[in-house]
C-alpha positions as CSV (number, residue, x, y, z in Angstrom):
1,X,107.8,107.5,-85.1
2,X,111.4,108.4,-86.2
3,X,113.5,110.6,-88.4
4,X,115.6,110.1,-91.5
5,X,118.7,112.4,-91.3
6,X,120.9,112.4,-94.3
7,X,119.5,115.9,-96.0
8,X,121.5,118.8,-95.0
9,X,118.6,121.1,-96.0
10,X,114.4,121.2,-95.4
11,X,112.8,118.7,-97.4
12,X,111.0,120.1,-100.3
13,X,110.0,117.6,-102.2
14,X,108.4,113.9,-101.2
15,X,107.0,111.2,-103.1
16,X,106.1,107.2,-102.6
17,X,106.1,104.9,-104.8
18,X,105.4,101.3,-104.0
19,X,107.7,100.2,-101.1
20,X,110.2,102.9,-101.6
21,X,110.0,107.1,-100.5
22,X,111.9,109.6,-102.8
23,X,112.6,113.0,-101.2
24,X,114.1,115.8,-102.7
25,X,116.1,119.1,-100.6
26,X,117.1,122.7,-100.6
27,X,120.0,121.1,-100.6
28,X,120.0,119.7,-104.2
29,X,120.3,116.3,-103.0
30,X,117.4,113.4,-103.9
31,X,118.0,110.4,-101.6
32,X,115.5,107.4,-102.5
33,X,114.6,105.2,-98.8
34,X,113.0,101.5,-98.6
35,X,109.9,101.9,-96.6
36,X,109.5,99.0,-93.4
37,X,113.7,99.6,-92.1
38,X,113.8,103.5,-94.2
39,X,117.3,102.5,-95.1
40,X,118.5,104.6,-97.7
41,X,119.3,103.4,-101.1
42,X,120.6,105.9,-103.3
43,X,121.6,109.1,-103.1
44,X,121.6,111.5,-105.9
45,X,123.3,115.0,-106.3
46,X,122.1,116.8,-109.2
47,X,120.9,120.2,-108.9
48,X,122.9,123.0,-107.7
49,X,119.6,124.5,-105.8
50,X,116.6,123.3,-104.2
51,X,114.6,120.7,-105.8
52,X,111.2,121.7,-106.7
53,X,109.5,118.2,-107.4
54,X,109.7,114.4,-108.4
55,X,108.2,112.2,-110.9
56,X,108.6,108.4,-110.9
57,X,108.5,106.7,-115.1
58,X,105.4,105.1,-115.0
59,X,107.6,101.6,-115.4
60,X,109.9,102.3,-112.7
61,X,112.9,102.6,-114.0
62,X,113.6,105.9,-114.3
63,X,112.8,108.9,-112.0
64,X,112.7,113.2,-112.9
65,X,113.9,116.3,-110.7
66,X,113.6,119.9,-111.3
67,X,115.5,122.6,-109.3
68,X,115.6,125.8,-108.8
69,X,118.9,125.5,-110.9
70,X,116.4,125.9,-114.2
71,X,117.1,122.0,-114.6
72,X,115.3,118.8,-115.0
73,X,117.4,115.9,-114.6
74,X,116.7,112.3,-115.7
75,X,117.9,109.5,-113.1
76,X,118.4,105.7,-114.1
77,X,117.2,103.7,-111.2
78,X,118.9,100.7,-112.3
79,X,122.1,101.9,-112.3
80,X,121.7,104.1,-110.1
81,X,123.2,106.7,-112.3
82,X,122.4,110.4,-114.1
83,X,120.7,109.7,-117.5
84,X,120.5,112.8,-119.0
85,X,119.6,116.4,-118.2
86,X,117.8,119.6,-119.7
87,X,117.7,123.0,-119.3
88,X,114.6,125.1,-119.2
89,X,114.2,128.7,-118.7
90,X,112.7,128.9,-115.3
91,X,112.8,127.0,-112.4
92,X,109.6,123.7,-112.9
93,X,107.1,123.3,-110.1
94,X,105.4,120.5,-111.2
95,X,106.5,117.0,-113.1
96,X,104.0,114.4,-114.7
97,X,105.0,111.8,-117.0
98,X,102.2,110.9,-119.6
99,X,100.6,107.3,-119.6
100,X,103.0,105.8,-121.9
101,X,106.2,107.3,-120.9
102,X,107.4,108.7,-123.7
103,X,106.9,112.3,-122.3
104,X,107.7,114.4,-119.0
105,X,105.0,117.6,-119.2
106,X,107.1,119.9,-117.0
107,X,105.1,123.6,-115.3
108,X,106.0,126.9,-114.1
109,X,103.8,129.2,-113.6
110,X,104.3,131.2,-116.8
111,X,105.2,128.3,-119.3
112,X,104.1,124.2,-119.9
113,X,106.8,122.3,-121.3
114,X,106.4,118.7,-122.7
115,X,109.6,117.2,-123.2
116,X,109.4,113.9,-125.7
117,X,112.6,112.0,-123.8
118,X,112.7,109.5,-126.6
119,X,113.2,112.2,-129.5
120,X,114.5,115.0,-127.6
121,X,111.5,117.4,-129.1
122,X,110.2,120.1,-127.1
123,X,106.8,121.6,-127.4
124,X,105.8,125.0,-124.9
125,X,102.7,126.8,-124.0
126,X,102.7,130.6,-123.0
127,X,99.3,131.9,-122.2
128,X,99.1,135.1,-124.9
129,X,97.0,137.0,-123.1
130,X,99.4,137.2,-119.7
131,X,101.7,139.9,-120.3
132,X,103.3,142.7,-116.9
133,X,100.5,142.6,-114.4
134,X,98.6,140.7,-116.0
135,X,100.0,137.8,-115.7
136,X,98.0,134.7,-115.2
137,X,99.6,132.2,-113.2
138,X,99.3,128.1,-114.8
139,X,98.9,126.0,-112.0
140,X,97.9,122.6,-112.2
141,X,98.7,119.9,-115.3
142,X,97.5,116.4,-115.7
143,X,97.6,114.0,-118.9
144,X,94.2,112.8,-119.8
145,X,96.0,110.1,-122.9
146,X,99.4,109.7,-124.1
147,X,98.4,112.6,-126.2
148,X,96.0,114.6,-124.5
149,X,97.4,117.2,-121.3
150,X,94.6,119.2,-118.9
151,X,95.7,122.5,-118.0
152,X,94.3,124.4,-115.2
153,X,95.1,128.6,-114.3
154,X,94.8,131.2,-111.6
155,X,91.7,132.4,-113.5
156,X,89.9,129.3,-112.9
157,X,89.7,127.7,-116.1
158,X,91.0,124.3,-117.4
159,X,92.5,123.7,-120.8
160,X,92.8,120.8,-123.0
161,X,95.8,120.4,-125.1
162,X,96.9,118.0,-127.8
163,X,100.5,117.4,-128.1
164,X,102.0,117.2,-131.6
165,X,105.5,116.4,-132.4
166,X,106.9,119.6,-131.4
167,X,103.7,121.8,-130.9
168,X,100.6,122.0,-128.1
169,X,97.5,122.8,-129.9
170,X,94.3,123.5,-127.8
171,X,91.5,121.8,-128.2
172,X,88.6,122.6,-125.6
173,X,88.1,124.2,-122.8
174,X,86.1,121.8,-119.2
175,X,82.6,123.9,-119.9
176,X,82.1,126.1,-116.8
177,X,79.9,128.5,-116.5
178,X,80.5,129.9,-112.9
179,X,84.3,129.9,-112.0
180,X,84.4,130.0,-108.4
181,X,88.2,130.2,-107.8
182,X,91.8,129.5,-108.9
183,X,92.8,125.9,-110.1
184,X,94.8,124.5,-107.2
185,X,95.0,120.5,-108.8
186,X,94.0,118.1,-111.6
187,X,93.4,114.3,-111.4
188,X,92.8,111.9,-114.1
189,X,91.4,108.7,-112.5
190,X,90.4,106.0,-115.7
191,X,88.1,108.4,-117.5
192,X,87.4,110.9,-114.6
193,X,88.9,114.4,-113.7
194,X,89.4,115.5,-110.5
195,X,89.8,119.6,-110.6
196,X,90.3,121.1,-107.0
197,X,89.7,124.9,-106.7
198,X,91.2,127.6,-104.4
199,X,87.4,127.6,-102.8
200,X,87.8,124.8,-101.5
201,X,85.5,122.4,-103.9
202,X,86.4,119.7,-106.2
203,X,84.6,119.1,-109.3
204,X,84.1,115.7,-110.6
205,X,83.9,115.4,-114.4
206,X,83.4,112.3,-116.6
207,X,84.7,112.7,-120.3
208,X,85.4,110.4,-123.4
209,X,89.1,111.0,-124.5
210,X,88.3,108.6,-127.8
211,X,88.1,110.4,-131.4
212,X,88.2,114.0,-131.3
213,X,87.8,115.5,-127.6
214,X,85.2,118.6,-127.4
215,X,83.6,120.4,-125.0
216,X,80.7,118.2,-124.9
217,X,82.6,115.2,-124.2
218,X,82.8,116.6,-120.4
219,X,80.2,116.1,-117.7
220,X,80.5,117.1,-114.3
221,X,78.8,114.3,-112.3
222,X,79.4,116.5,-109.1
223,X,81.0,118.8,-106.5
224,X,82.2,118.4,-103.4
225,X,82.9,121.3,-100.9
226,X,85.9,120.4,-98.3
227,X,85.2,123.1,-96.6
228,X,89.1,123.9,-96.2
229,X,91.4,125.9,-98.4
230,X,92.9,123.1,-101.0
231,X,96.5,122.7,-102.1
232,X,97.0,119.6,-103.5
233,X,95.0,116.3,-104.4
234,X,95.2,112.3,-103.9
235,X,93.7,109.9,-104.7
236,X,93.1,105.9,-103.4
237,X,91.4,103.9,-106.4
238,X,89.8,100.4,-105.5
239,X,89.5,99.8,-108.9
240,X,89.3,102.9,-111.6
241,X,86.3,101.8,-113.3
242,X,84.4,101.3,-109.6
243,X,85.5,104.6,-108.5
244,X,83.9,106.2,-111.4
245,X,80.9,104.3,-111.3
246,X,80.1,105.4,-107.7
247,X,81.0,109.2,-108.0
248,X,78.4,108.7,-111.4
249,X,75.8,106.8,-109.2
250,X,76.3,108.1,-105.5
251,X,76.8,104.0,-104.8
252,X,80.0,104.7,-102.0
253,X,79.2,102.1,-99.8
254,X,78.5,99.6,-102.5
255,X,82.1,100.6,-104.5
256,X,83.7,100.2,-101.0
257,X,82.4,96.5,-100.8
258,X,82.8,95.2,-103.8
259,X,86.5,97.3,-104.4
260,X,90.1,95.4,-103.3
261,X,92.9,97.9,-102.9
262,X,95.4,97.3,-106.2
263,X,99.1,97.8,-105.5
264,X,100.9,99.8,-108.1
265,X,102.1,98.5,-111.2
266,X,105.7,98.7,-109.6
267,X,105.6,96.9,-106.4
268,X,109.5,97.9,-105.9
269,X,112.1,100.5,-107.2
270,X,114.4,98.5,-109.7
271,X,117.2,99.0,-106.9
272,X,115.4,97.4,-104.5
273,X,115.1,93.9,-106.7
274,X,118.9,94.2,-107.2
275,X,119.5,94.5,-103.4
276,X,117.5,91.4,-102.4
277,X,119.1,89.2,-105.6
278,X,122.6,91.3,-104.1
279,X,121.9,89.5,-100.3
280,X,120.7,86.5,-101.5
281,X,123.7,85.4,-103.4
282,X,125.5,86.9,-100.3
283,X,123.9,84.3,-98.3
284,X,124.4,81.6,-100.9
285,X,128.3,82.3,-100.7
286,X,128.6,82.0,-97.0
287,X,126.6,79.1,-97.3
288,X,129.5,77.7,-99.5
């Protein structure tokens, strides 16, 4: 057991990713450590307030921040440098870049953005029927395709959006009858969606995102109740297409067998490679 000291402010914001751990302040600082030794890496100051959350491009190279500044910044990972940055009207909670990376769906509890990085188009979502007091909190946001975003709400229900060019049309709504509780977190998982409640339970739901996705493309294979009050979600996948098959078939033990753990797509950070190829020709010099 240890400690890294190098914030000057409580840690707000944590994520892993491969061999590296990216954690974000109150102090508006986002410092990226190697797991093993935790040396740290890079440091990044950004954000003028406390960092909200992290989001990793799905290739690596590139990481997103939001603050309580009201910013989301963009961080090259290869240079180690700021990329780009944009403004929002209120301070993000949550970060999620779709499958293919070409978009960053960013949530507050009043507004989703999806921010295409590539094109610099915005699209929004304000729920029209949360207005004073009534207000309905959004709470949890997960892409189901490169084009398709599941959004869930205090009241309990979860959304499916289609995100064109600069607009979010709805689509469906996950078919539930009973709503026990608020939405609390969304998975995707191959072609499985995880949706924890406030309760306590997580619904499993299998769905087929091909053609035009309607209500009775979603089938909820089961529930599970934690017993415990749930705040977030994660999820370890020996293989996506096993994991679906046993929640579908109750087969557990068998998916355990037969399932290898997989290693993320991105083993290491892109500044990790450049350290090692940085110590090697080090030693190659000295050698000389």
């Amino acid at each position: 057991m240890g400690e890294l000291q190098e914030h000057e402010d409580s840690v707000s914001a944590v994520q892993f990713w491969g061999s590296s751990l990216i954690t974000g302040s109150s102090d508006g600082q986002v410092c990226i450590w190697r797991c093993g030794d935790y040396e740290l890496l890079l440091k990044f100051r950004g954000h003028k307030a406390a960092v909200t959350c992290l989001a990793i491009h799905p290739s690596g190279r590139m990481m997103a921040s939001a603050g309580r500044d009201q910013r989301i910044q963009l961080w090259d990972l290869i240079r180690g440098t700021s990329a780009a940055h944009l403004s929002v009207p209120e301070a993000m909670e949550v970060l999620d870049w779709s499958p293919d990376g070409k978009s960053i769906a960013c949530l507050s509890p009043r507004e989703l953005v999806v921010v295409e990085v590539t094109s610099n188009s915005v699209a929004s979502y304000k729920d029209p029927n949360s207005a004073g007091f009534m207000r309905v909190s959004l709470t949890a946001v997960a892409w189901l395709s490169s084009q398709l975003i599941a959004l869930g709400d205090g009241r309990g229900l979860v959304q499916i959006f289609r995100k064109d060019a600069e607009m979010l049309t709805q689509v469906c709504r996950i078919p539930r009858d009973d709503v026990p509780g608020r939405i609390k977190a969304l998975l995707k998982v191959d072609s499985t969606l995880l949706v924890g409640l406030s309760t306590g339970q997580v619904e499993v739901w299998s769905f087929d995102a091909e053609g035009t996705l309607q209500e009775s493309h979603f089938k909820r294979l089961r529930v599970v109740d934690t017993k415990s009050r749930l705040t977030c979600l994660a999820v370890w996948a020996p293989g996506s297409s096993q994991v679906a098959e046993a929640l579908a078939t109750g087969a557990g033990k068998k998916a355990k067998r037969a399932g290898t753990p997989q290693s993320p797509k991105t083993g290491e950070l892109p500044v990790q490679k450049a350290e090692k190829r940085r110590k090697v020709a080090g030693k190659l010099k000295k050698k000389r």
